[in-house]
DSSP file (Angstrom, degrees, kcal/mol; ACC not computed):
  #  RESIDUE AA STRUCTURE BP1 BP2  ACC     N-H-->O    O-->H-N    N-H-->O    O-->H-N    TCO  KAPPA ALPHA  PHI   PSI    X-CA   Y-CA   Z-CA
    1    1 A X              0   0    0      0, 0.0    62,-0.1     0, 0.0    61,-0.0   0.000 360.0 360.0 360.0 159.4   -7.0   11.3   16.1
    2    2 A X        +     0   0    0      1,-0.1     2,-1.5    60,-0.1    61,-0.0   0.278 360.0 115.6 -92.7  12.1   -3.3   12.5   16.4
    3    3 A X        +     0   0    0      2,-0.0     2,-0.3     3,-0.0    -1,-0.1  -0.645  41.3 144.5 -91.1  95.6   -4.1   14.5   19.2
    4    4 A X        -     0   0    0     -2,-1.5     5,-0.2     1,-0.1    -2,-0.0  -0.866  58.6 -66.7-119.2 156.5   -1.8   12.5   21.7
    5    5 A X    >>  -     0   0    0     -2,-0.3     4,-1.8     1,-0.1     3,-0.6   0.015  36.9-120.8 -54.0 127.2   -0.1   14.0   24.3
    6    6 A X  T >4 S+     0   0    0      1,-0.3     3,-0.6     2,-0.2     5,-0.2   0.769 111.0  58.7 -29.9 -44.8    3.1   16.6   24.0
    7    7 A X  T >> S+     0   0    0      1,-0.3     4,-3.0     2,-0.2     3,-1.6   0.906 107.4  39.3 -55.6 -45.0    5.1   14.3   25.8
    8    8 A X  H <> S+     0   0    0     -3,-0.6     4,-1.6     1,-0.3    -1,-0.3   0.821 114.5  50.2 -75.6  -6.0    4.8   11.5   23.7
    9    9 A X  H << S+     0   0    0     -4,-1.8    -1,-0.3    -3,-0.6    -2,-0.2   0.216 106.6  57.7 -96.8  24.2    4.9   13.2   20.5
   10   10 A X  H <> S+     0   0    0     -3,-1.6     4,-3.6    -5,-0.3    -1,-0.2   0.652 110.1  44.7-107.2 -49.6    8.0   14.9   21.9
   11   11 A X  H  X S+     0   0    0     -4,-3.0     4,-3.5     2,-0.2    -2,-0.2   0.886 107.3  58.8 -29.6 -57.6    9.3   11.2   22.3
   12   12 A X  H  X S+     0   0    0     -4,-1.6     4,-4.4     2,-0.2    -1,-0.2   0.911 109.3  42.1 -42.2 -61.4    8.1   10.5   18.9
   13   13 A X  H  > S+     0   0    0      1,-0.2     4,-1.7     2,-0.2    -2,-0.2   0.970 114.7  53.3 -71.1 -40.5   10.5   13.4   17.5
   14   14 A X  H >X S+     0   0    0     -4,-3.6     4,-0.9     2,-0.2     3,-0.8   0.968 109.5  45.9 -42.4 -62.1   13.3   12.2   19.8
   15   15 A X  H 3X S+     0   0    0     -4,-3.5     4,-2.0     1,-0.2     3,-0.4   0.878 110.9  55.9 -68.1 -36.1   13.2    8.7   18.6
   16   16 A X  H 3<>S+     0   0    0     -4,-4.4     5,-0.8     1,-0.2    -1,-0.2   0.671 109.7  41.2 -60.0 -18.9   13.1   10.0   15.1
   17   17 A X  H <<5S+     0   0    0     -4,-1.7    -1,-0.2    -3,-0.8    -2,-0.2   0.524 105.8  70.7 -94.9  -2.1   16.3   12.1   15.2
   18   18 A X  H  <5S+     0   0    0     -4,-0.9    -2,-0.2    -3,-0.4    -3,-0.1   0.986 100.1  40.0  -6.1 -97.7   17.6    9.4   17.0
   19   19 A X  T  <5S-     0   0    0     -4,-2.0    -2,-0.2     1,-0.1    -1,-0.2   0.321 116.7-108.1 -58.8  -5.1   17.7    7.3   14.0
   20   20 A X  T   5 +     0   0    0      1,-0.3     2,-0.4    -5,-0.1    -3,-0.2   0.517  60.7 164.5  94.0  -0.8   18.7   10.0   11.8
   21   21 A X      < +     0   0    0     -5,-0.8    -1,-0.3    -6,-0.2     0, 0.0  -0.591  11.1 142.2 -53.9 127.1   15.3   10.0   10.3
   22   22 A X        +     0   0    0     -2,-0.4     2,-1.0    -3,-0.1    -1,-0.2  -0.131  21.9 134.6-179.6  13.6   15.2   13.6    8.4
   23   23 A X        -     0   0    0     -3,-0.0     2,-0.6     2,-0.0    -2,-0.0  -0.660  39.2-162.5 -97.5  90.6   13.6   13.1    5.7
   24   24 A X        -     0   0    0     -2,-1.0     2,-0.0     1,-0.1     0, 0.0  -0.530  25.6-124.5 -53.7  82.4   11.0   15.1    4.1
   25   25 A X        -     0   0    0     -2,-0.6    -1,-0.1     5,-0.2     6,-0.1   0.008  13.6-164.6 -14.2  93.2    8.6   13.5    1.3
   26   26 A X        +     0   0    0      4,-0.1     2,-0.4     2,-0.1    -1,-0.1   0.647  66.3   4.9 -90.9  14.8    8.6   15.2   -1.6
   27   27 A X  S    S-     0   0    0      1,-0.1     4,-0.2     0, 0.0     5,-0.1  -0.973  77.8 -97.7-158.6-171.4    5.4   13.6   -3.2
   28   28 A X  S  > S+     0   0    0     -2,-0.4     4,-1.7     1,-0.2     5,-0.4   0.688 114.1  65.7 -94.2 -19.5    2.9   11.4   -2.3
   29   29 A X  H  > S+     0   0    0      1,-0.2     4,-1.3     2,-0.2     5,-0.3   0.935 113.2  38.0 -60.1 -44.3    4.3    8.3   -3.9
   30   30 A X  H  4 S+     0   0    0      1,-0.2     4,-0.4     2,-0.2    -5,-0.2   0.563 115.0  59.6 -90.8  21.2    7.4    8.5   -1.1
   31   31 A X  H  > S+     0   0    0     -3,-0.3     4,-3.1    -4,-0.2    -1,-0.2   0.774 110.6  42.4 -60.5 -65.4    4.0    9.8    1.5
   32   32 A X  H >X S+     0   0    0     -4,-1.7     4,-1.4     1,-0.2     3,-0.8   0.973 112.6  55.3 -56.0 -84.9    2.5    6.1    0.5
   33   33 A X  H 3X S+     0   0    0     -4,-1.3     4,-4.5    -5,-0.4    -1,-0.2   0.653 109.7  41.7 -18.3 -58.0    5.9    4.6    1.0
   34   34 A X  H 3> S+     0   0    0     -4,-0.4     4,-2.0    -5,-0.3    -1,-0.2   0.908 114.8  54.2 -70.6 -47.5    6.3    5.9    4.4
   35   35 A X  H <X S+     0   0    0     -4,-3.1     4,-1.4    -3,-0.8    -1,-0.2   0.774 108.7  43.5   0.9 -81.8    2.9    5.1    5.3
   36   36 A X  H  X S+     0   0    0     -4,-1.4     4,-2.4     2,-0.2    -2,-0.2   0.877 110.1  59.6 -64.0 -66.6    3.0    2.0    4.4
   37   37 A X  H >X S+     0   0    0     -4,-4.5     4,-1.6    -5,-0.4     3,-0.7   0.918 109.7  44.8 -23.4 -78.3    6.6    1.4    6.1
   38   38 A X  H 3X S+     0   0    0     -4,-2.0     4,-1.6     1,-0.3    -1,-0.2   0.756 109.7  52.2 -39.9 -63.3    5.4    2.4    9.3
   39   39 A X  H >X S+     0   0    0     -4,-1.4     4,-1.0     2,-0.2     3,-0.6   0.891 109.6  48.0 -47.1 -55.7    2.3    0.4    9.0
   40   40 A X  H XX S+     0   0    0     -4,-2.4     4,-3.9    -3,-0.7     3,-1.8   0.925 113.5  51.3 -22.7 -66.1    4.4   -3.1    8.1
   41   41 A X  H 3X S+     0   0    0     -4,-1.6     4,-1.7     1,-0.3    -1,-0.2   0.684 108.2  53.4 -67.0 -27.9    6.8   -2.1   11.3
   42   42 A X  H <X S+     0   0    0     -4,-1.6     4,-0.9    -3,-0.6    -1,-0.3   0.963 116.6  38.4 -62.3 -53.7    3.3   -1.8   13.3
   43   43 A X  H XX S+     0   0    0     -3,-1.8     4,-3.0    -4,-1.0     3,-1.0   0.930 109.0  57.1 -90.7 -46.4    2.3   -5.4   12.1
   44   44 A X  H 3< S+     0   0    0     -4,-3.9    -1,-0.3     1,-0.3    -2,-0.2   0.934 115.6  38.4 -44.2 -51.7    5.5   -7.2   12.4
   45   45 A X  H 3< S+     0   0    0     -4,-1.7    -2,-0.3     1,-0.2    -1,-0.3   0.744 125.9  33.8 -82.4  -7.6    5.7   -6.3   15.8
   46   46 A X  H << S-     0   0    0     -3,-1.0    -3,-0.2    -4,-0.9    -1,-0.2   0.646 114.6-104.7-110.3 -23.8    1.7   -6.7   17.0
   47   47 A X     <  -     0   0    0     -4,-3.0     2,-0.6    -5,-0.1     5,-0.2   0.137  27.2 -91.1 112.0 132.2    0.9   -9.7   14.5
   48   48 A X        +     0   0    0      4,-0.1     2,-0.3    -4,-0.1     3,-0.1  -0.614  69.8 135.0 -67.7 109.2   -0.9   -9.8   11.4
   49   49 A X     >  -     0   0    0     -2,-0.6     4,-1.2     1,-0.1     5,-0.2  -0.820  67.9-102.8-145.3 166.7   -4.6  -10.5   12.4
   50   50 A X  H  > S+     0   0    0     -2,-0.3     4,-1.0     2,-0.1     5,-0.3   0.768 118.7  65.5 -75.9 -17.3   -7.8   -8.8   11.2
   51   51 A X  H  > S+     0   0    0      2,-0.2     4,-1.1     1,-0.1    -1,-0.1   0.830 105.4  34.2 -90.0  -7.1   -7.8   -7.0   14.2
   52   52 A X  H  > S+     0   0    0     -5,-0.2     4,-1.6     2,-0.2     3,-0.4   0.982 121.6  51.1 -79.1 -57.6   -4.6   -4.9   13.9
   53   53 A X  H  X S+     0   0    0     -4,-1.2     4,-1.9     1,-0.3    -2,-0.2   0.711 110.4  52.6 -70.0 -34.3   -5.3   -4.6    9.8
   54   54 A X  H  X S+     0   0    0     -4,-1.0     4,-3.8     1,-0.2    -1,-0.3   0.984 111.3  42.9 -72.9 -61.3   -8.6   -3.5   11.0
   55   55 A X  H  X S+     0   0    0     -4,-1.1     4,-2.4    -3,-0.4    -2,-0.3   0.877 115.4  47.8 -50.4 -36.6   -7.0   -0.8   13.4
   56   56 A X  H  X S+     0   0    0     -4,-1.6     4,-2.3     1,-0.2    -1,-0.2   0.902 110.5  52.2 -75.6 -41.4   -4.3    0.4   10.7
   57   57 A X  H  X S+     0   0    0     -4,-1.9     4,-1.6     2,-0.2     5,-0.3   0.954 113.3  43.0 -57.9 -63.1   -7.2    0.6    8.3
   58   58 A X  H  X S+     0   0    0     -4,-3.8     4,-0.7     1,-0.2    -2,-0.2   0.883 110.7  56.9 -40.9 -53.3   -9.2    3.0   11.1
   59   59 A X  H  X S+     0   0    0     -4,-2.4     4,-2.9     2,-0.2     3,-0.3   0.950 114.4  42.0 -56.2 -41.0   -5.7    5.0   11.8
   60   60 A X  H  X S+     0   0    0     -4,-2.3     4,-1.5     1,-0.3    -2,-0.2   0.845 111.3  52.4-101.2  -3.5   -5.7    5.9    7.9
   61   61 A X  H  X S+     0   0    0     -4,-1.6     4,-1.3     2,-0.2     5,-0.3   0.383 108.8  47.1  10.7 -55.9   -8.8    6.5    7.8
   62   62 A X  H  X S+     0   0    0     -4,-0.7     4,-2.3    -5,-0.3     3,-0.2   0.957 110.7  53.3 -78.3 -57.6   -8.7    9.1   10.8
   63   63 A X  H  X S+     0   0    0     -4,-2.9     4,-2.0     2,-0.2     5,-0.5   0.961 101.2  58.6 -64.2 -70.0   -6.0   10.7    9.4
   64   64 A X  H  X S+     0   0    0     -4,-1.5     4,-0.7     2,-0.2    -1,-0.2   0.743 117.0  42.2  28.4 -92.4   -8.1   11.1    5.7
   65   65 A X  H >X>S+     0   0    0     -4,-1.3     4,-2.0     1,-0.2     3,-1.1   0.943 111.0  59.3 -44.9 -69.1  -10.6   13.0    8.0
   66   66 A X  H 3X5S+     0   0    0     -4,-2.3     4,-1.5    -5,-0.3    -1,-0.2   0.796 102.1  38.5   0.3 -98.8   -8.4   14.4    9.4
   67   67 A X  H 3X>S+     0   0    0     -4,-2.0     5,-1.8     2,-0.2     4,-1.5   0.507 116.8  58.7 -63.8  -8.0   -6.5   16.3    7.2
   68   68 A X  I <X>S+     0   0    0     -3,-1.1     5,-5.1    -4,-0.7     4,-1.5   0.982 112.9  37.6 -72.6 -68.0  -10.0   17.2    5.3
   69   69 A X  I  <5S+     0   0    0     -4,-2.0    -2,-0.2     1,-0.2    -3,-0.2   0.711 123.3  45.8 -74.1 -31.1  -11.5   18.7    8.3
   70   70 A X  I  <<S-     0   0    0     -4,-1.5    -1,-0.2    -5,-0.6    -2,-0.2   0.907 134.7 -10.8 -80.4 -39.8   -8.2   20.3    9.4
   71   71 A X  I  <5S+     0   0    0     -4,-1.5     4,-0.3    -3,-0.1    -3,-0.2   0.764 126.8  54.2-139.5 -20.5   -6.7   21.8    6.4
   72   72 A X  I >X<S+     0   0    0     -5,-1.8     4,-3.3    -4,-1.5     3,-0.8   0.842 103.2  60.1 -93.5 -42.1   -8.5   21.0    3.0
   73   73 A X  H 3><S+     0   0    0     -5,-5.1     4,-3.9    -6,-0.3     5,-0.2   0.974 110.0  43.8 -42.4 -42.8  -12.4   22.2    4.3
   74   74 A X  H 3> S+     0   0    0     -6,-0.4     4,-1.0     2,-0.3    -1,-0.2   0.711 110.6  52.5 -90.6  -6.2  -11.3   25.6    4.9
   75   75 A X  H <> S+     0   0    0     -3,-0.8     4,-2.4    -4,-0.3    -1,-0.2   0.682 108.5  48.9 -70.5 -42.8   -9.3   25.9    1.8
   76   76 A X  H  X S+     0   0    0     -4,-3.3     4,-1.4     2,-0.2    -2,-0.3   0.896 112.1  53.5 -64.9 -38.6  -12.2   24.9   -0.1
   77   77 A X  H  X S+     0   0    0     -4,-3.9     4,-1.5    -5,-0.2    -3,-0.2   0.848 109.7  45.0 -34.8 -55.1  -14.1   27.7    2.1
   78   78 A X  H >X S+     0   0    0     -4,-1.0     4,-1.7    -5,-0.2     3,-0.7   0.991 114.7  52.0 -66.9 -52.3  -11.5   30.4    1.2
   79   79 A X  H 3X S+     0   0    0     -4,-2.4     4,-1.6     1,-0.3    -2,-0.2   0.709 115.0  40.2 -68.4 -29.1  -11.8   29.1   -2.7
   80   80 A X  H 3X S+     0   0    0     -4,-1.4     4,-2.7     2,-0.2    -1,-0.3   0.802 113.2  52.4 -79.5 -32.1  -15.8   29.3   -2.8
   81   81 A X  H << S+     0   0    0     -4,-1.5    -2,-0.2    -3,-0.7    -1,-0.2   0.811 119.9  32.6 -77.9 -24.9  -15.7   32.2   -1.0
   82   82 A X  H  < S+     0   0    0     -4,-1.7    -2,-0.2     2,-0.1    -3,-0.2   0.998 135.9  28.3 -68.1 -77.8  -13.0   33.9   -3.9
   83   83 A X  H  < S-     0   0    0     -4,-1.6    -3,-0.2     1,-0.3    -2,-0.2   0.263 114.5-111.7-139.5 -31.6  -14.3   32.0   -6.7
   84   84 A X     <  -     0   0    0     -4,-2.7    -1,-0.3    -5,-0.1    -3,-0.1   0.223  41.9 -69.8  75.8 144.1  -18.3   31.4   -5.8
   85   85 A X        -     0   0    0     -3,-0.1     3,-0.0    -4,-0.1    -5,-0.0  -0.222  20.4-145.4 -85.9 171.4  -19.8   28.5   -5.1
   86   86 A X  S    S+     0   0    0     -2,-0.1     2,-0.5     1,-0.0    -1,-0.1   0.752  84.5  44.4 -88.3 -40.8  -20.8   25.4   -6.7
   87   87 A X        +     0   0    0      1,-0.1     3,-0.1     2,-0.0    -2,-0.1  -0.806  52.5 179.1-104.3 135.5  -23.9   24.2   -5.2
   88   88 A X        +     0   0    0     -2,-0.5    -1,-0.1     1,-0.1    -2,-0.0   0.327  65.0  94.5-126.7  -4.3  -27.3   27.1   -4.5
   89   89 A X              0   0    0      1,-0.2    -1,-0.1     0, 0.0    -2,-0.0   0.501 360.0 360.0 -83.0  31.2  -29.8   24.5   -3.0
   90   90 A X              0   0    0     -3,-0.1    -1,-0.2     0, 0.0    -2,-0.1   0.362 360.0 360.0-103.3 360.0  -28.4   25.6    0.8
């Protein structure tokens, strides 16, 4: 889960304006991209094994979940609830 402590994600945002990183995605192809970067930068530096690929796989994964549970379930809530639902056998 991304729930890691303020401090470090305050780190996180330091090191990234650091580097001048400022850059917003504007679709999910440069989403993947970054993604993917990030992931590479993971494995060069921890070693390409099954058991990091395993973890990276788990991290995007998590995230997946994540963002379902966090922000797409309850949009799909508001929409059934607008719109009526799909499914009656509940």
């Amino acid at each position: 889960m991304p729930y890691i402590p303020q401090i470090h994600r305050n780190d996180i945002h330091e090191d990234l304006m650091e580097s001048g990183v400022d850059f917003i995605p504007e679709n999910a192809g440069e989403i993947n991209y970054l993604v993917s970067a990030l992931i590479n930068n993971y494995l060069k530096r921890n070693g390409l094994n099954y058991a990091n690929v395993n973890e990276m796989m788990g991290a995007i994964e998590c995230c997946k979940l994540e963002l379902y549970r966090i922000i797409a379930a309850p949009y799909e809530d508001d929409k059934a609830k607008e719109n009526g639902e799909v499914y009656y056998l509940l």
